[in-house]
C-alpha positions in Angstrom: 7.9 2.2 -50.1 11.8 2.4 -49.7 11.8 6.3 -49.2 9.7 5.5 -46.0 12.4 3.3 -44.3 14.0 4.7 -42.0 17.4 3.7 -42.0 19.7 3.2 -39.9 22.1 6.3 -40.1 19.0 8.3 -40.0 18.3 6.9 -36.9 21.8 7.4 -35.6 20.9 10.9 -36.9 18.0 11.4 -34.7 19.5 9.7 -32.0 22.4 12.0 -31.3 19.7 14.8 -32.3 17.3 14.3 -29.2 19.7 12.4 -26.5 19.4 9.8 -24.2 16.6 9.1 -22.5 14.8 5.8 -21.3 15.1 4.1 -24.2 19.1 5.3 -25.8 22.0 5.3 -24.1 25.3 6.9 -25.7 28.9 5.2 -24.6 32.5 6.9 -25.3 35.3 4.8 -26.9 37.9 6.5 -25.1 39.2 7.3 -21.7 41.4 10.2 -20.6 41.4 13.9 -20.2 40.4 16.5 -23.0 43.0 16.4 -25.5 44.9 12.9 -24.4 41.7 10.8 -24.8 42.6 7.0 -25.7 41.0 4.1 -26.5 38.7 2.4 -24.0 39.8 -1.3 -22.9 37.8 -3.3 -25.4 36.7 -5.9 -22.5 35.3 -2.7 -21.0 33.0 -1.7 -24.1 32.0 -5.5 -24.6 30.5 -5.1 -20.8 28.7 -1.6 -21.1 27.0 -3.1 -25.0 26.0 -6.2 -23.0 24.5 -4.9 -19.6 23.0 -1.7 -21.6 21.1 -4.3 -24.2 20.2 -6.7 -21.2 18.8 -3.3 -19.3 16.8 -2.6 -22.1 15.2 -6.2 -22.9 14.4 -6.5 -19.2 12.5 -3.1 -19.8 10.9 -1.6 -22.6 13.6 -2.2 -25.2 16.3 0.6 -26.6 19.8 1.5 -28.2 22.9 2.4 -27.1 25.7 3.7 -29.9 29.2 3.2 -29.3 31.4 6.1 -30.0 29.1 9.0 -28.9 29.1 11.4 -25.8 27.2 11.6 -23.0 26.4 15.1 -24.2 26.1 14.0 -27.7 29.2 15.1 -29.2 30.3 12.5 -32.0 34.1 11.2 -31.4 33.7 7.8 -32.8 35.3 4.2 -32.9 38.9 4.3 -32.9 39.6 0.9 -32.1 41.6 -2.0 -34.0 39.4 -4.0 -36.4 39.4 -7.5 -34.3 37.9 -4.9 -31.0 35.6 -4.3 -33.5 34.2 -7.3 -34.2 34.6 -8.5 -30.9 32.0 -5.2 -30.0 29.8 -6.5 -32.4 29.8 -10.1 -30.9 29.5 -8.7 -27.5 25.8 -9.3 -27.2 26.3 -13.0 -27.7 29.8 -13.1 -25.9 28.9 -11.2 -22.9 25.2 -12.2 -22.6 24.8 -15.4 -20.3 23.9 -18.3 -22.9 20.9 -19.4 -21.3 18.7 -16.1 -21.2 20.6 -14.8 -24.9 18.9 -11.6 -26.7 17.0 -12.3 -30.0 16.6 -10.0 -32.9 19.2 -7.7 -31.9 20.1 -5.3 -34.4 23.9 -4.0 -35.0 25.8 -2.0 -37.9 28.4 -0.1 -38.3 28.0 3.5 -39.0 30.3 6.3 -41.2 28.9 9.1 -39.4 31.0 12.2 -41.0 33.9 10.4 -41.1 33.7 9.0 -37.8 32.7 5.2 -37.1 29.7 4.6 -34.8 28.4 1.2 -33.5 24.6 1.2 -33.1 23.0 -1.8 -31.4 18.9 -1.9 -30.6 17.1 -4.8 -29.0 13.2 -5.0 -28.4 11.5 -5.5 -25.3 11.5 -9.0 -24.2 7.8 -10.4 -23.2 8.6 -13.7 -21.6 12.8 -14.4 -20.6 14.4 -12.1 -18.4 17.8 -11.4 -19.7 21.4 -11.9 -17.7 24.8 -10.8 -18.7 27.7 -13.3 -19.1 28.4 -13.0 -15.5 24.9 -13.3 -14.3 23.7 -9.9 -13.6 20.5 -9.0 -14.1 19.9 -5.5 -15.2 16.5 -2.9 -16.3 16.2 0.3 -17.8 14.9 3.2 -15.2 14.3 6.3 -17.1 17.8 7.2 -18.3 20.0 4.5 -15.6 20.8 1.1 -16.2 20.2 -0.4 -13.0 20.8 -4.1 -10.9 17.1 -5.5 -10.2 16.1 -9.0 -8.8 14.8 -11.3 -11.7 11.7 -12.1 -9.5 10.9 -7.8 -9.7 10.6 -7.8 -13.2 8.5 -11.0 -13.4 6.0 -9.2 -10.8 6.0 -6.0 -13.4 5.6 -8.4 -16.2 2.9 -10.4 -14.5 1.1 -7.4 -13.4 1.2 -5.7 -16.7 -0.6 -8.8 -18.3 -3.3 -8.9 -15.3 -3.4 -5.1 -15.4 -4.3 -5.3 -19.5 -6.2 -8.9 -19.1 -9.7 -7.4 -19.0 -9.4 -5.5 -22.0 -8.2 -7.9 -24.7 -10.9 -8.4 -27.6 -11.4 -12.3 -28.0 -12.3 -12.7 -31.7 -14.4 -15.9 -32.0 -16.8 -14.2 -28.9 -20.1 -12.9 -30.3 -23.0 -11.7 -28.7 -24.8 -14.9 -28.4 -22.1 -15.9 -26.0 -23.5 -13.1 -23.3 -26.8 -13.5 -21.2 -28.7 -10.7 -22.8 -30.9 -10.4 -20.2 -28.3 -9.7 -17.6 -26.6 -7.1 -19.7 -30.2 -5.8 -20.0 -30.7 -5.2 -16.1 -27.6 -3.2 -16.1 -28.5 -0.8 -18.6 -31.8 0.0 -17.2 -29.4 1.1 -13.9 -27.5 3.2 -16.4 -30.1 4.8 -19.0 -33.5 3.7 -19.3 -34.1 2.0 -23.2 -30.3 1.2 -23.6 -29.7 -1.7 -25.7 -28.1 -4.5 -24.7 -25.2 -3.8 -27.5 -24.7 0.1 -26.5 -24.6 -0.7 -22.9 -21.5 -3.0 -23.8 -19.7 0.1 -25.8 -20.9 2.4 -23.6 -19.0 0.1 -20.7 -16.0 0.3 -23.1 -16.7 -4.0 -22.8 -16.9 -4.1 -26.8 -16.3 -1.9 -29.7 -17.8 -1.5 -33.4 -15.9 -2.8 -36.2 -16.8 -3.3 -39.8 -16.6 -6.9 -39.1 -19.5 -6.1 -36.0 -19.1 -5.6 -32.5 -16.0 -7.3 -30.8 -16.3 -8.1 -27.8 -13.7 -7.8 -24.7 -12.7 -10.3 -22.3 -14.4 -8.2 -19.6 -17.8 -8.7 -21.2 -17.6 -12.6 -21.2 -16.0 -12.2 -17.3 -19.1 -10.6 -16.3 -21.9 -11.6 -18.7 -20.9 -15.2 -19.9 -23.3 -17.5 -20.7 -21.0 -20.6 -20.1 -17.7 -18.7 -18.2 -16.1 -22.6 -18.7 -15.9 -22.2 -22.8 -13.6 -18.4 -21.8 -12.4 -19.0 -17.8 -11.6 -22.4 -16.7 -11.4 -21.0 -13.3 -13.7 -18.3 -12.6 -14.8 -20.1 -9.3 -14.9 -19.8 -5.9 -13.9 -23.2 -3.7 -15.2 -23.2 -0.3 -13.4 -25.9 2.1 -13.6 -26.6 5.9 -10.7 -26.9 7.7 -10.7 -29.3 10.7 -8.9 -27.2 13.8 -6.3 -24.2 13.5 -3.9 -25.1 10.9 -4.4 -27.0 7.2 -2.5 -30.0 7.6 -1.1 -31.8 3.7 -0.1 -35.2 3.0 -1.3 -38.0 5.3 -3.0 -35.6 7.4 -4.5 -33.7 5.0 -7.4 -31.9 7.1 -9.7 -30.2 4.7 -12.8 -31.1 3.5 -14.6 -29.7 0.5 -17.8 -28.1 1.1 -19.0 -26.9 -2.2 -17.3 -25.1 -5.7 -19.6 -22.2 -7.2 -18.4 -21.3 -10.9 -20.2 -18.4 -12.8 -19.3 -15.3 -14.4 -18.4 -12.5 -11.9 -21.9 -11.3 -11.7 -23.8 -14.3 -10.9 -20.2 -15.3 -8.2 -21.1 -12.1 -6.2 -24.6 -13.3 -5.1 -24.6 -17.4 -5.3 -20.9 -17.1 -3.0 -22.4 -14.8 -0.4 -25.6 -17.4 0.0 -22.7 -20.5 0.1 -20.9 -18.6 3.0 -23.5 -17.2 5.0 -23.9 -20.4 7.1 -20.5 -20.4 8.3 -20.6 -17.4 9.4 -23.2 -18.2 12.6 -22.1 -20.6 15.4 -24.6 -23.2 17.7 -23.9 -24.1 21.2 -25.1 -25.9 23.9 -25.6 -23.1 26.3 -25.4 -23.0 30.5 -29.3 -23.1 30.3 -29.3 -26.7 28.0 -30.7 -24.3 25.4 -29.5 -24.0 21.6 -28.2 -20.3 21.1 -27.0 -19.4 17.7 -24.0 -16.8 18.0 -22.6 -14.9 14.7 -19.1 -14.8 14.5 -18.2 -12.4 11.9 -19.3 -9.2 11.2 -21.7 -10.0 7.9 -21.0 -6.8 5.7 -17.4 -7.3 6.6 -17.5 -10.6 5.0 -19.4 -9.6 2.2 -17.2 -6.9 1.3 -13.8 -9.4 2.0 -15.8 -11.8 -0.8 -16.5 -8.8 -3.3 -13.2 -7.7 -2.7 -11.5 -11.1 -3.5 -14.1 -11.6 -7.3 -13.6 -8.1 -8.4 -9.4 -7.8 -7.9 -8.4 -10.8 -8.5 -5.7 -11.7 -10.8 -8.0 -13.4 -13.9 -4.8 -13.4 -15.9 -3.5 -16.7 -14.1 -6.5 -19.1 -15.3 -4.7 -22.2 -12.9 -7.1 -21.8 -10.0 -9.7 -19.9 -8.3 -10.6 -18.3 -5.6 -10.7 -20.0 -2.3 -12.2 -19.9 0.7 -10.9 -21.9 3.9 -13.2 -21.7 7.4 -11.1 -22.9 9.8 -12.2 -23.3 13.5 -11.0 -19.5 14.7 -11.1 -17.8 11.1 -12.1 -17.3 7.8 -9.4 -16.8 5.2 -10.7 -15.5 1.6 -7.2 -16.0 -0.9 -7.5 -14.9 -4.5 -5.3 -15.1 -7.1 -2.7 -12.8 -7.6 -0.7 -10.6 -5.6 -1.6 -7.2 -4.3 -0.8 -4.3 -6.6 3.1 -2.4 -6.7 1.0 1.2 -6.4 -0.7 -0.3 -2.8 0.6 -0.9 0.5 -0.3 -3.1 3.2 0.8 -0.8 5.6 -1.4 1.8 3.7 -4.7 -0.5 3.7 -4.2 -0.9 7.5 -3.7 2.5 7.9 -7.2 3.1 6.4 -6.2 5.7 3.8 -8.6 4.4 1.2 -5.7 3.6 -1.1 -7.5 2.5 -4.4 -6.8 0.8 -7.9 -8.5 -1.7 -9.4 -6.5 -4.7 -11.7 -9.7 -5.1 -13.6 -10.9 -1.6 -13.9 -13.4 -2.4 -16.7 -15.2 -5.0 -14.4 -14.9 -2.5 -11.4 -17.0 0.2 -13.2 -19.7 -2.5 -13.9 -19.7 -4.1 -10.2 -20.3 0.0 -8.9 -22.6 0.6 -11.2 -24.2 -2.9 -10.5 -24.4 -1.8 -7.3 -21.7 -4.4 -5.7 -19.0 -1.9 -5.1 -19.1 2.1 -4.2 -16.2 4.1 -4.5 -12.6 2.0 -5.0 -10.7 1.6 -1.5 -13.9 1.9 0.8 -14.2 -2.0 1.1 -11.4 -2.2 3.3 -11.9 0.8 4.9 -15.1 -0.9 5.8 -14.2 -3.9 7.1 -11.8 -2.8 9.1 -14.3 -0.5 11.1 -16.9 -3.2 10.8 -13.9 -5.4 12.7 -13.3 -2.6 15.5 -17.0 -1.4 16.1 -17.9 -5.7 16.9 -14.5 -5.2 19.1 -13.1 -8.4 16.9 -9.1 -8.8 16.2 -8.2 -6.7 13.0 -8.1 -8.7 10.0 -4.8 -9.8 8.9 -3.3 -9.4 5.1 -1.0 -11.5 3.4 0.5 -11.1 -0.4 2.4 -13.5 -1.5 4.1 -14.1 -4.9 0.8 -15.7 -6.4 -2.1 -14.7 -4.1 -3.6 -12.1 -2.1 -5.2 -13.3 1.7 -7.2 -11.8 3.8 -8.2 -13.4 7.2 -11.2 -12.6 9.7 -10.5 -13.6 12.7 -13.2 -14.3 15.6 -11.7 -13.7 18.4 -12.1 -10.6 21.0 -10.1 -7.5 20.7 -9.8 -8.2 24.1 -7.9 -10.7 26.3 -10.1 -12.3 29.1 -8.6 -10.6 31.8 -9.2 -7.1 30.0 -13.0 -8.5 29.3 -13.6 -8.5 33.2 -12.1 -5.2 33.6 -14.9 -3.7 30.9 -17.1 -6.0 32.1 -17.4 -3.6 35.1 -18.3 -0.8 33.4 -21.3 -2.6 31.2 -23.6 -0.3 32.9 -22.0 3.1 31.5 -22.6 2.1 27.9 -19.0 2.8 26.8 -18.3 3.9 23.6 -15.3 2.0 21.8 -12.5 4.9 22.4 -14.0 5.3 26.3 -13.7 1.3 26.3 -9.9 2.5 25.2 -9.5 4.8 27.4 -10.9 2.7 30.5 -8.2 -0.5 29.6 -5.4 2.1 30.3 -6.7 2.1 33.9 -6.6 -1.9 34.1 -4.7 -3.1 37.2 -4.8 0.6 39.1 -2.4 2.4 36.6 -1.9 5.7 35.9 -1.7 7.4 32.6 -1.3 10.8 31.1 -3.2 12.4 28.1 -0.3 11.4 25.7 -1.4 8.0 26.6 -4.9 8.9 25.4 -4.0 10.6 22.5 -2.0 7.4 21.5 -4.2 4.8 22.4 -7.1 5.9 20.7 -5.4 7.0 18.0 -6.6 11.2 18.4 -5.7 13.8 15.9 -7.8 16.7 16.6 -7.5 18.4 20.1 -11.8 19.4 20.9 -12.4 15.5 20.5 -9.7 14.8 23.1 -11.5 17.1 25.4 -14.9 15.8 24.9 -13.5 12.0 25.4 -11.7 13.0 28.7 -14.9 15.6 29.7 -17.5 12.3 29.0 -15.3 9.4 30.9 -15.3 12.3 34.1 -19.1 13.4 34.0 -19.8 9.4 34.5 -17.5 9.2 37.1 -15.3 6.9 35.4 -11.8 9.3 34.6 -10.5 11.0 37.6 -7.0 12.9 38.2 -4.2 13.1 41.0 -4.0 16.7 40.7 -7.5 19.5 41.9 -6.4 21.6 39.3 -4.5 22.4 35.9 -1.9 24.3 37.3 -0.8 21.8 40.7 -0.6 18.9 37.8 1.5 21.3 35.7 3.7 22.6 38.8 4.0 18.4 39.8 5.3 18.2 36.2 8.0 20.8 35.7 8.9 19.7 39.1 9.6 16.3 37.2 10.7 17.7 34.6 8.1 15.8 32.1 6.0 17.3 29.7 2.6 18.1 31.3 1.1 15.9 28.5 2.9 13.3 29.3 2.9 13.2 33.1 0.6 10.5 34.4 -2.1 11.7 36.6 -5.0 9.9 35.6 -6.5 7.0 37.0 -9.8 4.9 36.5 -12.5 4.6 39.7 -13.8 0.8 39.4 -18.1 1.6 40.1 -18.2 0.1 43.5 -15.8 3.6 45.0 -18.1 6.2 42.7 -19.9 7.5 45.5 -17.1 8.4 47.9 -15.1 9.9 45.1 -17.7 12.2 43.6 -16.6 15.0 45.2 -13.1 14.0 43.8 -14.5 13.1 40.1 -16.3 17.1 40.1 -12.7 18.8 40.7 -10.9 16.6 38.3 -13.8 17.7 35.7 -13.6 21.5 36.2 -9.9 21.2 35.9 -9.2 19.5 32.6 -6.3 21.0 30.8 -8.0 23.3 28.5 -5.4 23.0 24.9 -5.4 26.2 23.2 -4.9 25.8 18.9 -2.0 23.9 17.4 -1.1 26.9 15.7 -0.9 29.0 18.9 1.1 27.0 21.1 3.3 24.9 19.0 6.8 25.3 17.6 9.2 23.7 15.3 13.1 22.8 16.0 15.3 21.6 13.1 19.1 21.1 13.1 19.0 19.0 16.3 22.1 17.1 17.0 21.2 13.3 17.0 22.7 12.8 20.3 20.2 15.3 21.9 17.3 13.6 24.0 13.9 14.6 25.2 15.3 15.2 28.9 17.8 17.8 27.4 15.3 19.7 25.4 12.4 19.7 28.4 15.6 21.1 30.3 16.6 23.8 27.4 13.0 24.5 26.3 11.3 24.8 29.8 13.5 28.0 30.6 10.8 29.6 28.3 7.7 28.1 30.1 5.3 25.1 30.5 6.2 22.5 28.4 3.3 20.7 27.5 4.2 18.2 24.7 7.7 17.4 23.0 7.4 15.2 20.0 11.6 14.2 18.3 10.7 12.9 15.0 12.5 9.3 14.3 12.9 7.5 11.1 10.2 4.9 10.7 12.8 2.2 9.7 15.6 2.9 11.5 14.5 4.4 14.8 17.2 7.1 14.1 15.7 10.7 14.8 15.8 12.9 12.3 16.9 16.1 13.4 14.1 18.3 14.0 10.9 18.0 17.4 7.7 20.0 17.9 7.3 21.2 21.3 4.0 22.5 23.0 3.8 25.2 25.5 0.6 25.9 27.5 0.1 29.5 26.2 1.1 31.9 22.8 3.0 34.0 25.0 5.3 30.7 26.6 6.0 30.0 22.6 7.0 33.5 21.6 9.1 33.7 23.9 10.8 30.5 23.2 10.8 31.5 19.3 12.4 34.9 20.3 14.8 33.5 23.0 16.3 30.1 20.9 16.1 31.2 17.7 19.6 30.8 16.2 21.2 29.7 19.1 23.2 26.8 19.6 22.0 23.2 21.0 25.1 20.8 21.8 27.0 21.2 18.6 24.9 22.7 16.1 22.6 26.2 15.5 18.9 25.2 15.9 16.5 26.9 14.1 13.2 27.7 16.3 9.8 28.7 14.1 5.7 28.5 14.5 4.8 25.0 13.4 1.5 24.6 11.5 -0.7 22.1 10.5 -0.5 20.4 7.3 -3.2 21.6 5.3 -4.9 18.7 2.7 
């Protein structure tokens, strides 16, 4: 009915009445100081209509009115009538002609007596939009800012994979679904669950009067014949001949099989396909057969779930594939890792989680497949270091995701020998860690430790350094805590990072026993992070560890001085924790440096704490 049109100065109305925000933008007409204002340049309003329309069909979609403040006062259009038009032909004129902007609204509006231009565009689903003079523009909350065309592709392309599982698909019915399938899944979730509330109770289909639709999820998971819905739900298994997949003439992969299926029936009949390449038969020294594995198993397994659960089912062009090359396995999946996860985050091990296909995710965990989102690489990766193997590498790429399992030792072979030494002792991994600082008689300190094994909590350093001495293994230069501090201020090197430890090889245990029992009893006992451990901010740049240890070290033992640096850059930041070896050494440096000056600037000295979770 008309009376429920909103028209156009009403929405010019409510416009001005709640601001700008992501999707409205207000422009002046005229420059100047209050009470001399002028017209704008009307090459200069043609510009700002363009970009702000291009911002907004590269985003969501929006307005912009011409003639209104930022702070929504109205002071209109005062322009000559050709500026006018040439406003209102802006977002043809100053739009490039190749990417131009379709259904874009424009009027002109008598707002009290004042003229308005209002202009809206909606979002644009497939071109991305460039002005006149080729700059590509997006929306970002309430900025109009440059972006690379290929970012807003990605956004786009992620958005469609993101909603790609939940899209009902009208001619499916339940005759297209295995029953019996979606039948063993509901017994996992509620004993006498029918096939058809298992699917709504999965949020997989939904109740109409028309009957149940059915989501694209469903048929990924449950298809009868995935072909007739998913051209490529598949996984491609080839064999790569050497190191490196040739193309052309010297193409160098063969083919070893193609297993299509929905996603249920891909998670067991792939792991049965790649099983056998995961084992290795050689001639041994003995002229006996001996059959080696190569990869950790679950860490495959999980690498395979991984690759059918996240892929990217949006881009139907191929599937997922699996090359065995002679010193890997490489497992690539459609479509790029996710904006909201890092690579640097997944190699960190921080369990960083989101699934693309969250309705298939919740099936696969309560199938049994997956358990909570983010372990699977946790997993593999400590699958990885427990077999001492190289840690996988991960590649994302503009189409794909790739992860690769390598074979190979951790360690090189002249680090093997060293350990090899030391096969007797039963080494744990961070003892194995600890052992390869010795290699080649070199002496480390316990910042080296901490490092190396990658320590965060202080009573597991001690039990690491107290095990590796009890077997005779970790030894140090000094009898006692306090000669190896002394031998360090005398340095003038944090006690934690003056190297005084050294590895005994097993053939010279015996004589150094004697040796091995005072290094034990005299292991730097580290009081609580709260107790000994303060915090200096306002540090000139210029200032370097030797000038702090130098400053600091007036108030006691310095055990530990950690200058925080910029990730990126290398550049410190301005501000350094430094240890002492008792409460009393850091009161006093508290008390004493407080306020006082360090090169050019006032430092301020505090109690640093932990960061609680």
């Amino acid at each position: 009915m008309e009376h429920d049109i909103v028209r156009i100065k009403e929405r010019v109305e409510i416009a001005i009445e709640v601001g700008e925000s992501h999707f409205r933008e207000f422009k002046s007409a005229l420059a100047g100081v209050n009470g001399q204002k002028k017209p704008r340049p009307a090459k200069d309003i043609c510009r700002d209509i363009a970009e702000a329309l291009v911002g907004f069909a590269n985003a969501d979609g929006g307005e912009i009115i011409i003639g209104v403040e930022d702070n929504s006062a109205i002071t209109g259009v005062h322009h000559p009538e050709n500026d006018i038009d040439a406003f209102l032909e802006s977002p043809k004129t100053h739009v490039h002609p190749n990417t131009p902007l379709s259904n874009v609204q424009k009027s002109r509006v008598d707002y009290n007596g004042k003229l308005l231009l209002y202009f809206q565009t909606p979002k644009s689903a497939e071109t991305i939009h460039l002005t006149s003079n080729g700059l590509c523009l997006q929306r970002r909350d309430r900025e109009t800012v440059p972006i690379p065309p290929q970012q807003i592709m990605f956004e786009r392309k992620e958005r469609i994979s993101r909603e790609y599982d939940r899209q009902f698909v009208e001619t499916a019915t339940l005759a297209d679904l295995d029953i019996d399938l979606i039948s063993e899944v509901a017994e996992t979730i509620s004993k006498g669950l029918s096939p058809e509330k298992c699917l709504q109770h999965l949020n997989l289909a939904e109740y109409t009067n028309a009957g149940l639709k059915i989501k694209i999820g469903a048929l990924l998971l449950f298809a009868r014949d995935i072909t007739k819905w998913h051209p490529r739900s598949q996984v491609r298994f080839l064999k790569v001949s050497g190191v490196e997949l040739k193309s052309g003439s010297e193409y160098n992969a063969a083919e070893v099989g193609t297993i299509r299926g929905n996603i249920l029936s891909l998670m067991a009949d792939t792991w049965e396909k790649l099983r056998p390449f995961l084992v290795q038969t050689k001639l041994s020294s003995g002229a006996v057969f001996e059959t080696r594995i190569m990869y950790p198993e679950l860490a495959c397994q999980e690498a395979l779930i991984n690759a059918i659960a996240h892929r990217d089912y949006s881009s139907e062009g191929r599937g997922i594939e699996v090359f065995i090359y002679d010193d890997r396995l490489e497992i690539k999946s459609p479509g790029m890792l996710l904006s909201t996860i890092s690579i640097l985050d997944i190699r960190k091990e921080k369990g960083v989680h989101e699934s693309r296909n969250a309705l298939v995710a919740r099936v696969l965990r309560e199938r049994g497949y997956m358990r909570e989102l983010g372990e699977g690489m946790v997993r593999i990766y400590q699958l990885f270091r427990k077999n001492e193997l190289a840690i996988p590498d991960l590649i994302s790429e503009d189409d794909s995701f790739t992860i690769a399992l390598h074979h190979k030792s951790v360690y090189t072979t002249e680090q093997r020998l060293w350990l090899d030494q030391f096969r007797d002792d039963n080494l744990n991994l961070d003892e194995k860690t600890v052992v390869l600082l010795g290699y080649g008689n070199n002496q480390f300190s316990a910042d080296d430790i901490w490092n190396a094994v990658g320590i965060v909590d202080t009573e597991y350093y001690r039990k690491l350094v107290y095990s590796l001495q009890t077997k005779g293994i970790l030894a140090s230069t000094y009898e006692n805590t306090r000669s190896m501090r002394a031998a360090a201020k005398k340095a003038k090197i944090p006690s934690r990072k003056f190297k005084r430890f050294y590895i005994i090889k097993p053939e010279l245990r015996g004589q150094a026993r004697s040796e091995i029992k005072r290094a034990s009893d005299g292991i730097t006992r580290e009081v609580e992070y709260e107790e000994v451990r303060i915090y200096v901010t306002n540090i000139p740049y210029e200032i370097d560890e030797g000038d702090i240890y130098e400053l600091f070290s007036e108030a006691g033992n310095v055990e530990d001085i950690y200058i925080a640096v910029n990730r990126e850059t290398g550049h410190p930041r301005g501000f350094a924790f430094i240890g002492f070896e008792n409460r009393e050494q850091a009161e006093k440096a508290v008390a004493k440096f407080n306020g006082t000056f360090l090169g050019n600037r006032r430092i301020a000295v505090t109690f640093a704490y932990k960061h609680q979770n």
